[in-house]
KESEVEX-108967 format. One record per residue (C-alpha): residue in one letter; residue number from 1; x, y, z. Coordinates in nm, 2 decimals, always signed. Layout:
! KESEVEX-108967
 residu num      X      Y      Z
      a NUM      X      Y      Z
...
//
This chain:
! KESEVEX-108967
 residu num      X      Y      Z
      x   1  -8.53 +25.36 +13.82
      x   2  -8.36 +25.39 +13.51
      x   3  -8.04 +25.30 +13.46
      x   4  -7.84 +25.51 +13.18
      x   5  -7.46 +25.45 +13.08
      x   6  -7.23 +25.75 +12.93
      x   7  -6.96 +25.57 +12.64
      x   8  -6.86 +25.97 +12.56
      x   9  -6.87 +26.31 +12.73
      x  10  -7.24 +26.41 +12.72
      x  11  -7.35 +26.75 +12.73
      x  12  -7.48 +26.85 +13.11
      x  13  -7.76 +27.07 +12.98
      x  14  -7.87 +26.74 +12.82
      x  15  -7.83 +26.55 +13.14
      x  16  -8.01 +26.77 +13.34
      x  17  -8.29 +26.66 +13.18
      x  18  -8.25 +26.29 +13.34
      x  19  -8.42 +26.39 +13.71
      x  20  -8.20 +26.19 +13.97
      x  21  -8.55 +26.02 +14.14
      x  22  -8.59 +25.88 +13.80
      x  23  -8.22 +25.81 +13.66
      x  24  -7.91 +25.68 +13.74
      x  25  -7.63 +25.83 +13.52
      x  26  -7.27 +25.68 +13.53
      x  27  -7.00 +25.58 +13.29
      x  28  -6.99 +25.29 +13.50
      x  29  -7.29 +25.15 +13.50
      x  30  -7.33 +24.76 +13.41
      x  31  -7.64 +24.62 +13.16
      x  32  -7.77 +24.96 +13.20
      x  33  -8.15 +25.03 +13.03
      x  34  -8.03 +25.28 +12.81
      x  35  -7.68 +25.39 +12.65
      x  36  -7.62 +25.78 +12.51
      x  37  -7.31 +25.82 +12.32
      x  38  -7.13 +26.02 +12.04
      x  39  -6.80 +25.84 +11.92
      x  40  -6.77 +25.60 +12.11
      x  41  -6.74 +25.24 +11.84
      x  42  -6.96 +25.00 +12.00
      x  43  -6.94 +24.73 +11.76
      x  44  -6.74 +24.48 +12.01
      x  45  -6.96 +24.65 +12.34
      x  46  -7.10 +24.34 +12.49
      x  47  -7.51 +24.42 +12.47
      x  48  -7.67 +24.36 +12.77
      x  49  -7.98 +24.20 +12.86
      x  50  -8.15 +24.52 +13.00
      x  51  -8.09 +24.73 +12.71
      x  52  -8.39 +24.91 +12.53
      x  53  -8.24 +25.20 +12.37
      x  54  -7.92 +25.37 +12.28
      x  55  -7.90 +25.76 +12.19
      x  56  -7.65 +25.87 +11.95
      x  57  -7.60 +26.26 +12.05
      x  58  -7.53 +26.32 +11.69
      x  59  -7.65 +26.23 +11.37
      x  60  -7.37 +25.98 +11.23
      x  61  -7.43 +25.63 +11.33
      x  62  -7.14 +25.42 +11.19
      x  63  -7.00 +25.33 +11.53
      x  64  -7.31 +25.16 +11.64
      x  65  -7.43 +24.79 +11.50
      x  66  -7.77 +24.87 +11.41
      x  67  -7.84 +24.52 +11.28
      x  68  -7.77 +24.36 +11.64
      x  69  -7.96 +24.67 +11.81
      x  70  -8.23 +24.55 +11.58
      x  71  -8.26 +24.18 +11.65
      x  72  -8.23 +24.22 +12.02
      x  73  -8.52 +24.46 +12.00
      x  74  -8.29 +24.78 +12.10
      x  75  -8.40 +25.13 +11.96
      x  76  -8.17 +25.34 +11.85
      x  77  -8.19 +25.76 +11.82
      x  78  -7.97 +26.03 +11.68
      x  79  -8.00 +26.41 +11.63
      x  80  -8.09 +26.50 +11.27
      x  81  -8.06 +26.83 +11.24
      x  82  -7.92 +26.94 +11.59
      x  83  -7.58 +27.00 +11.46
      x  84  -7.70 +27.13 +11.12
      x  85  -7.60 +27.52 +11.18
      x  86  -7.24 +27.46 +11.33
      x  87  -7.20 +27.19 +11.04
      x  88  -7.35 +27.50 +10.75
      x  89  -7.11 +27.72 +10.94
      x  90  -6.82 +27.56 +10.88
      x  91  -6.87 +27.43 +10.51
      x  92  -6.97 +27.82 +10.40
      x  93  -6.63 +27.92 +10.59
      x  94  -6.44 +27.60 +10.43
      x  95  -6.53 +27.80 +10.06
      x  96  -6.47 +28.09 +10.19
      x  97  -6.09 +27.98 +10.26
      x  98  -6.04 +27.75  +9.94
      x  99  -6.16 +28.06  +9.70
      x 100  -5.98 +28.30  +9.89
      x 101  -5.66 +28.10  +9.91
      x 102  -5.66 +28.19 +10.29
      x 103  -5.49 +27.90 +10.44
      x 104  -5.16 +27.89 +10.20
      x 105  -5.15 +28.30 +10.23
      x 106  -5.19 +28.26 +10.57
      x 107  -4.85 +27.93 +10.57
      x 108  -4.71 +28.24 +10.35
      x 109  -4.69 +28.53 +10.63
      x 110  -4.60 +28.30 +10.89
      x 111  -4.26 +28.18 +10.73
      x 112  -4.18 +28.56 +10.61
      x 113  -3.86 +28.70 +10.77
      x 114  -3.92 +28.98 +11.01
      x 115  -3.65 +29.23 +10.85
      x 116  -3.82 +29.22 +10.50
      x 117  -4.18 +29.19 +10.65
      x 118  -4.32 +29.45 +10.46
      x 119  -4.20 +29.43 +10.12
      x 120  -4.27 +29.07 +10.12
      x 121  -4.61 +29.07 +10.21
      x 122  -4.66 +29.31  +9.91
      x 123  -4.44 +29.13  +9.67
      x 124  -4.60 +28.79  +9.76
      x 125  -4.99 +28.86  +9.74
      x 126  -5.03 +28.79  +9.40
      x 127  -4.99 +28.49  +9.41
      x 128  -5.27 +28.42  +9.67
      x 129  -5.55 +28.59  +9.47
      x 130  -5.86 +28.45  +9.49
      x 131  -6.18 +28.44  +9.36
      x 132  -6.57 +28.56  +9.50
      x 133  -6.84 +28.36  +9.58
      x 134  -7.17 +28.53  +9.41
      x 135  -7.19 +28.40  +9.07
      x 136  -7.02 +28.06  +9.12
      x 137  -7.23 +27.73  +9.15
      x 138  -7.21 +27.48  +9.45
      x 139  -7.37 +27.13  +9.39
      x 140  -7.50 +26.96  +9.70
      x 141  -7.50 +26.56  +9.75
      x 142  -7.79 +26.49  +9.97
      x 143  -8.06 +26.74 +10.10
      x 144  -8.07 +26.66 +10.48
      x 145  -8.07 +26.90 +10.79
      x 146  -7.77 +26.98 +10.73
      x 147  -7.75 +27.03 +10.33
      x 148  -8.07 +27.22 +10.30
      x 149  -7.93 +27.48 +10.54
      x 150  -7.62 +27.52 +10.30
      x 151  -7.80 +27.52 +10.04
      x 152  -8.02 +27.83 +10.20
      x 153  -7.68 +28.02 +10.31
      x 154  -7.51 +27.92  +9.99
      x 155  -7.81 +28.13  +9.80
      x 156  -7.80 +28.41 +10.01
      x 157  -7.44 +28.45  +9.91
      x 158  -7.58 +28.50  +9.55
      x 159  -7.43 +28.16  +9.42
      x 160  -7.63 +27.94  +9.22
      x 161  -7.70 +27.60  +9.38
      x 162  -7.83 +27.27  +9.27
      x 163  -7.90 +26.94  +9.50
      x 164  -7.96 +26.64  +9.39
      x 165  -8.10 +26.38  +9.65
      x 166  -8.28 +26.07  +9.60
      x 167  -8.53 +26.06  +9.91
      x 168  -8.57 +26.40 +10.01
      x 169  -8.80 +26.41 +10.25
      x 170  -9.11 +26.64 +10.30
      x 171  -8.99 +26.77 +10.54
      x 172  -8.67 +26.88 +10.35
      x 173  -8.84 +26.96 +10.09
      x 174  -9.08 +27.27 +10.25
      x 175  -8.74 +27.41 +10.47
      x 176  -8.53 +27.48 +10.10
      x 177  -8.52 +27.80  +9.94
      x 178  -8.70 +27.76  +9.59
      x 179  -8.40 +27.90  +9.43
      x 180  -8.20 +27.52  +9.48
      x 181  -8.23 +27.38  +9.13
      x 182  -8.25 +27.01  +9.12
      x 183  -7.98 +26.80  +8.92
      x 184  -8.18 +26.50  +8.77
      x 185  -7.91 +26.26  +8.85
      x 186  -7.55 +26.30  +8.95
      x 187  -7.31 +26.35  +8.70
      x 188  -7.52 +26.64  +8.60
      x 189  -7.44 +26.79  +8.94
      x 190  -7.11 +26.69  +8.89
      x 191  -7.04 +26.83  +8.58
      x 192  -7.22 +27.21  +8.68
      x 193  -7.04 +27.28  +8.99
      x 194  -6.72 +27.48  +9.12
      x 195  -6.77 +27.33  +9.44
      x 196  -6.92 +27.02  +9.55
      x 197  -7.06 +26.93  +9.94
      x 198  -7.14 +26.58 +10.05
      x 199  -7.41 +26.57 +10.35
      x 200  -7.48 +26.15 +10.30
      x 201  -7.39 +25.89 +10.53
      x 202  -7.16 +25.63 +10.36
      x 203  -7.29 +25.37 +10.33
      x 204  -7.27 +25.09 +10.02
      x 205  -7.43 +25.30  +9.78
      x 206  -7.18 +25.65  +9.85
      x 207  -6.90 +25.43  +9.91
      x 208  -6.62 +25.65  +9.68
      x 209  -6.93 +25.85  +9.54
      x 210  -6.64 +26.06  +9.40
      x 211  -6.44 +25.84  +9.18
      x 212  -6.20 +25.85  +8.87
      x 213  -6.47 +25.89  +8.63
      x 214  -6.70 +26.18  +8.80
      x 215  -6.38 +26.35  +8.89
      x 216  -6.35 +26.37  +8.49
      x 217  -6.67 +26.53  +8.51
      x 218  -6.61 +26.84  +8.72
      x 219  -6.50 +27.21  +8.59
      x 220  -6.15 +27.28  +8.58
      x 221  -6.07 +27.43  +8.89
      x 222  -6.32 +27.27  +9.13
      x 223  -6.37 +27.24  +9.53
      x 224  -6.43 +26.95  +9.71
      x 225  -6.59 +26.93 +10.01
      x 226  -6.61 +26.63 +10.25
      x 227  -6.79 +26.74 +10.58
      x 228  -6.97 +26.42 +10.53
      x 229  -6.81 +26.10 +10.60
      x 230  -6.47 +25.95 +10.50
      x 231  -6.51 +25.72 +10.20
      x 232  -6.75 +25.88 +10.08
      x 233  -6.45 +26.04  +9.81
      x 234  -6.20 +25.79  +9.66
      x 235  -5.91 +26.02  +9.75
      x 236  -5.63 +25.84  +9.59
      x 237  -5.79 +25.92  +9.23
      x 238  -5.89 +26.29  +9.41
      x 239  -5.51 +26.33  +9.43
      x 240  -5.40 +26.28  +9.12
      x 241  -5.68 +26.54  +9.00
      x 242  -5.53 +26.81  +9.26
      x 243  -5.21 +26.74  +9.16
      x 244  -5.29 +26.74  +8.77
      x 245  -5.47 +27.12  +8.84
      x 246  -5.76 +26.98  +8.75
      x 247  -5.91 +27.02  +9.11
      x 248  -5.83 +27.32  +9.29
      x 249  -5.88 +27.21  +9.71
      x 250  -5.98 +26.94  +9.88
      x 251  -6.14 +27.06 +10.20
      x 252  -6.22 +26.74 +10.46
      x 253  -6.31 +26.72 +10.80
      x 254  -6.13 +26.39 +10.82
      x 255  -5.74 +26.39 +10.75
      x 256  -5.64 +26.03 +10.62
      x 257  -5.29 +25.94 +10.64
      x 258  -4.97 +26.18 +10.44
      x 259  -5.28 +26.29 +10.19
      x 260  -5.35 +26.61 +10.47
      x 261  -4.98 +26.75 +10.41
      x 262  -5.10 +26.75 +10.00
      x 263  -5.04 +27.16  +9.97
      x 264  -5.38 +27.15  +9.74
      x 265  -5.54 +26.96 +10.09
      x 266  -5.73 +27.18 +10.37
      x 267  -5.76 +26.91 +10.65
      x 268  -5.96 +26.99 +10.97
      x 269  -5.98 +26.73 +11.30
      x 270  -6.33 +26.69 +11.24
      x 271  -6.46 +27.04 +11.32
      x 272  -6.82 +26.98 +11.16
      x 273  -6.97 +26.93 +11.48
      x 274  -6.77 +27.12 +11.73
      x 275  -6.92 +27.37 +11.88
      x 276  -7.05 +27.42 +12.28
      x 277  -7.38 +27.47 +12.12
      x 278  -7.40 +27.21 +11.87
      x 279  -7.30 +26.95 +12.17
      x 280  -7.59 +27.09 +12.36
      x 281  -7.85 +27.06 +12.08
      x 282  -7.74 +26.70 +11.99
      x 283  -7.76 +26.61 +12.37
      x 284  -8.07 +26.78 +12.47
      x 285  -8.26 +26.64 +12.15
      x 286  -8.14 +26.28 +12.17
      x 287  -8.24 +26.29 +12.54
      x 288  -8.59 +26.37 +12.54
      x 289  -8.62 +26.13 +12.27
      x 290  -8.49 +25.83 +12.51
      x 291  -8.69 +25.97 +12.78
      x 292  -8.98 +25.99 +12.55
      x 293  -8.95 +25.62 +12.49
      x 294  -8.81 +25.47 +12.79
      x 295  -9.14 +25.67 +12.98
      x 296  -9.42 +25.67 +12.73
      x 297  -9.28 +25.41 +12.44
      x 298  -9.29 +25.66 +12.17
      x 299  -9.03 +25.69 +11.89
      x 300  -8.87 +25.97 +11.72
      x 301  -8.61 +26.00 +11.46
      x 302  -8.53 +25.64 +11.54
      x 303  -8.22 +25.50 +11.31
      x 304  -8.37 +25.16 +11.28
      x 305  -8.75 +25.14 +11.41
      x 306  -9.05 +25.34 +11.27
      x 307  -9.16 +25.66 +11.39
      x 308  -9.42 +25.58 +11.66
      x 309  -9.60 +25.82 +11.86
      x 310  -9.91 +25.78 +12.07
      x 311 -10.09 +25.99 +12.33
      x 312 -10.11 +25.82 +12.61
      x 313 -10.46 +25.73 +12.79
      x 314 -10.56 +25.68 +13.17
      x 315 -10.48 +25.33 +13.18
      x 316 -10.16 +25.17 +13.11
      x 317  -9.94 +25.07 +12.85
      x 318  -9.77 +24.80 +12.65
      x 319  -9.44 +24.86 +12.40
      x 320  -9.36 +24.58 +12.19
      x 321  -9.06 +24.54 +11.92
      x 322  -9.10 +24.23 +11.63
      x 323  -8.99 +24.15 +11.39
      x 324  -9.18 +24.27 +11.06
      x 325  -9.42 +23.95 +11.03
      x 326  -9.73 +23.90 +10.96
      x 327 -10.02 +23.78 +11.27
      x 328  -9.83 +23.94 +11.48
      x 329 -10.11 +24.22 +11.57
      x 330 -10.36 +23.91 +11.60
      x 331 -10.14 +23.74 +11.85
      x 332 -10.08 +24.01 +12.05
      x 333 -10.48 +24.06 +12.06
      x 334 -10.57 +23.73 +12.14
      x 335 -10.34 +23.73 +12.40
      x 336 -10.50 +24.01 +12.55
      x 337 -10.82 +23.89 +12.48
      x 338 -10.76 +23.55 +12.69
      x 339 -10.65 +23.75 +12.98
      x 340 -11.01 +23.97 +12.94
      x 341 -10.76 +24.26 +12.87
      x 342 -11.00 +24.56 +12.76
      x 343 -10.77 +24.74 +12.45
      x 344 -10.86 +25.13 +12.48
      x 345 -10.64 +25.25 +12.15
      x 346 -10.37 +25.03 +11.98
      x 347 -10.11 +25.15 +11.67
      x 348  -9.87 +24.97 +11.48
      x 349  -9.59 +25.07 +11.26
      x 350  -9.29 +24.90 +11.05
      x 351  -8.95 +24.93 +10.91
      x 352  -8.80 +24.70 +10.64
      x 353  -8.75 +24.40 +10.89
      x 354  -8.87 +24.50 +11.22
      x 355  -9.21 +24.68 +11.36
      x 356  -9.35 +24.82 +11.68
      x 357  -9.66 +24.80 +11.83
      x 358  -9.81 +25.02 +12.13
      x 359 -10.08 +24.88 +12.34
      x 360 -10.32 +25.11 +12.58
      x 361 -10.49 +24.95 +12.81
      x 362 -10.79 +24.97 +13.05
      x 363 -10.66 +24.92 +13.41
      x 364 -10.30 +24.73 +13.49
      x 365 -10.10 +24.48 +13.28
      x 366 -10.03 +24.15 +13.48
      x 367  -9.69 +24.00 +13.46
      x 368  -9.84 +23.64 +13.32
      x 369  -9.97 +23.89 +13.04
      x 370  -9.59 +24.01 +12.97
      x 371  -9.47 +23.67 +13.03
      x 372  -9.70 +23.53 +12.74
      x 373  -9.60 +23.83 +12.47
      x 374  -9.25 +23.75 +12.56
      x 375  -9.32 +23.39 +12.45
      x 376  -9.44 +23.49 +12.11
      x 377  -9.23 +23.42 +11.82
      x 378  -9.08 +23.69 +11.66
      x 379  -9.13 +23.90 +11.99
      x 380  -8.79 +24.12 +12.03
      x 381  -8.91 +24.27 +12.37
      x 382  -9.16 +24.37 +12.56
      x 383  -9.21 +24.66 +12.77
      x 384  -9.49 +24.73 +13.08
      x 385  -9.51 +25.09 +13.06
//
């Protein structure tokens, strides 16, 4: 039986795809076999020996240490994409309230005196009028799930949009509208756009991806929207631009100290996510991945292995994790071959410094066979499936 631990609140439509003859699911569990969590920072979580996978139900993965997942052979999953809509919804509404000036109209009403109501609402509108979406031009930083689907919306609503991202997958590439234009590098995007998304994780390169000098490149008058990651925006110089009129909102889904109380600054408790049915795509997603590998070996939208997939055969099966080395296919064979192990299909994939191999086999695997894989070095685990 597996044995799965809960760090967070997990979805129970998810869960109920972990039978109970099969799993154990507890937030108590000790050196459980899997882990599934959302927010949860495991960076000082002592990793136990039994671990084989962790499942991020979500698609940032900044609170897990993927380089100590990695050496100790541990696969990690998210959910690309499963949160995408409620994550579009909320950035097309975020425009909607920075060109409409709804929030500050809104602070307006609610501090009006009640014997004047009337005349002060009249007298006070013009000062919140805003501005339509159709005709304006939203630049997109990174062409995900989640940004190809605002980039869709964001053309329906008769706005121009450009993207610029450098990796876009296939993938992202056949789901966006061939009205996205594509900015050749990023100050162009910068320098074209009323409003500007972020959809990239932060990491060294996006670290204040908005700084000083690209701020300079924006039209006067410009959104920002950070539904991304914090950091990604240096939000010290951001101020200074919102306060100098030369950036009209900040909208962020992650409020950083006294900068939310800015009256330029729309700050939401990170919102980008939040919805019963985004929880319940992320969950169910990220656990038929972990059930996919822990029962079959296979890999999908893994953070730090290679996509792996293999259909299984009558007999039964091996799952390794190494490191990215070479003879490491030709050990594993020979070790096979000694024990007069019959190979029926074999694949092998890698990833910057680790692969993964699956093994089908004709008939059982013996443990003295697991035992001698094990003792291979560069072997991260080994898995009798």
């Amino acid at each position: 039986m597996n044995k799965i631990q809960t760090l967070n609140n997990i979805s129970p439509i998810g869960l109920k795809k972990l039978s109970k003859e099969e799993y154990e699911v507890s937030t108590e569990i000790i050196n459980p076999d899997g882990i599934l969590v959302r927010s949860t920072k495991m960076h000082k979580l002592e990793i136990g020996d039994n671990l084989k996978v962790v499942g991020r139900a979500g698609a940032g993965i900044n609170n897990i240490p993927l380089d100590k997942m990695s050496e100790k052979g541990v696969v990690v999953f998210n959910a690309p994409g499963a949160n995408a809509n409620a994550v579009k919804e909320l950035v097309i509404s975020s425009m909607l309230l920075a060109s409409r000036n709804i929030c500050q109209a809104w602070d307006y009403v609610n501090n009006l005196p009640l014997d004047s109501l009337k005349t002060a609402v009249e007298d006070g509108k013009k000062n919140y009028a805003g501005s339509e979406l159709p005709g304006k031009t939203l630049g997109i930083v990174g062409l995900g799930a989640i940004g190809v689907q605002i980039a869709n919306a964001a053309t329906m609503l008769g706005m121009r949009v450009i993207g610029f991202d450098t990796s876009i997958t296939i993938k992202s590439a056949w789901k966006l509208s061939a009205n996205v234009e594509q900015a050749l590098n990023i100050d162009e995007l910068f320098s074209q756009s009323d409003f500007v998304s972020f959809h990239v994780p932060l990491v060294k390169g996006t670290k204040n991806l908005l700084n000083k000098e690209r701020i300079a490149l924006l039209p006067e008058g410009a959104t920002i929207l950070n539904f991304a990651r914090d950091g990604i925006i240096d939000e010290d110089a951001l101020i200074t631009a919102l306060e100098a009129g030369k950036v009209k909102y900040y909208v962020t889904d992650f409020p950083i100290d006294d900068k939310k109380n800015h009256y330029r600054v729309i700050a939401l408790p990170h919102l980008g996510a939040s919805t019963a049915e985004a929880e319940d795509n992320c969950a169910i997603m990220v656990i038929n991945q972990v059930k996919d590998y822990l029962e079959n070996g296979n890999i999908i939208n893994s953070v730090n292995f290679p996509e792996t997939r293999m259909l299984r055969t009558s007999g039964s099966r091996l799952s390794i994790a190494h490191k990215n080395i070479p003879n490491m296919v030709c050990q594993i064979s020979t070790i096979l071959a000694k024990e007069s192990v019959n190979i029926i299909d074999m694949l092998n994939k890698s990833r910057d410094e680790v692969a993964y191999t699956l093994v089908d086999i004709d008939g059982n695997i013996s443990d003295t066979v697991v035992k001698n894989l094990k003792q291979v070095e560069g072997v991260l685990m080994v898995r009798n499936l």
